[in-house]
C-alpha positions as CSV (number, residue, x, y, z in Angstrom):
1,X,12.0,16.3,-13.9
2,X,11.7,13.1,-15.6
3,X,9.2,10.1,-15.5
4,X,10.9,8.0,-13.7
5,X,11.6,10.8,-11.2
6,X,8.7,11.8,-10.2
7,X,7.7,8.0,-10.8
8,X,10.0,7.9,-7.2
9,X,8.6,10.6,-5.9
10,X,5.2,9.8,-6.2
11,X,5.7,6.5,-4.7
12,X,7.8,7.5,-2.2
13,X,5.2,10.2,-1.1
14,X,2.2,7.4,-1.2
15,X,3.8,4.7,1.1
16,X,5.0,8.1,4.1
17,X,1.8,9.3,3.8
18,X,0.3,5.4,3.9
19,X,2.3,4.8,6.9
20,X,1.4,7.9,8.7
21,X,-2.8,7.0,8.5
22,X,-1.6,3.5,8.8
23,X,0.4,3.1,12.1
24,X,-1.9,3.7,15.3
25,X,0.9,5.4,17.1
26,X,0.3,8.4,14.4
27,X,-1.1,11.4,15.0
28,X,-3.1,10.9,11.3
29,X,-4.1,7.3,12.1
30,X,-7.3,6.5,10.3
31,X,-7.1,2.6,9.8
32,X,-4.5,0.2,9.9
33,X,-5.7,-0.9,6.3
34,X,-3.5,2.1,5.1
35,X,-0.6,-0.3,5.2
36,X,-2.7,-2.8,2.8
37,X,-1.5,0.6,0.3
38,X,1.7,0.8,1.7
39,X,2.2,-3.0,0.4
40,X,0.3,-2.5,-2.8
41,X,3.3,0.1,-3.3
42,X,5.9,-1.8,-2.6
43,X,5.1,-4.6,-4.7
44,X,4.5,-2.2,-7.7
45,X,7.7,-1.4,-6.7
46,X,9.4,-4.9,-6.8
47,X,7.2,-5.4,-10.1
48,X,8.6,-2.9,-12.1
49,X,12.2,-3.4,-10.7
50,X,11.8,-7.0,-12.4
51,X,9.9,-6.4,-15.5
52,X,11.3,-2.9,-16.2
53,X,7.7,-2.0,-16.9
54,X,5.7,0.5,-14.9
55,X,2.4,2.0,-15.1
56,X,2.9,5.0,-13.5
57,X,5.8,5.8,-15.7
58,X,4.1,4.8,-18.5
59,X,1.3,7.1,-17.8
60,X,3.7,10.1,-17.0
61,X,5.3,9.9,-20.0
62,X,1.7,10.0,-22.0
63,X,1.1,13.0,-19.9
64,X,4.7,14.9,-21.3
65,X,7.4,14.0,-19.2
66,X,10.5,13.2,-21.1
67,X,11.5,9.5,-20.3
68,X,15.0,9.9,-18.8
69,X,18.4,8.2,-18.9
């Protein structure tokens, strides 16, 4: 898998598991200031879609994963 695979994953993985303690319907609801998360993930998200720079990546890739196409 490549960085900015499991970049994907990862953040995919964080804002699901965000909205499930987030939403009060859930049956994991903890605080609805799991979605504050869930928006701190999706403007990483919109960040790096307009910079082409992403931390995560970045720190994947110091880790050993292969950058990618």
């Amino acid at each position: 898998m490549t960085s900015w695979q499991l970049t994907r994953v990862i953040a995919g993985t964080f804002i699901l598991l965000s909205l499930a303690f987030g939403i009060p319907g859930s049956p994991f609801y903890a605080s609805s200031w799991w979605l504050a998360f869930t928006a701190f993930v999706g403007v990483n998200l919109l960040q790096s879609g307009l910079t082409r720079w992403c931390l995560m990546e970045t720190l994947l890739r110091k880790l050993g994963l292969r950058k990618g196409d």
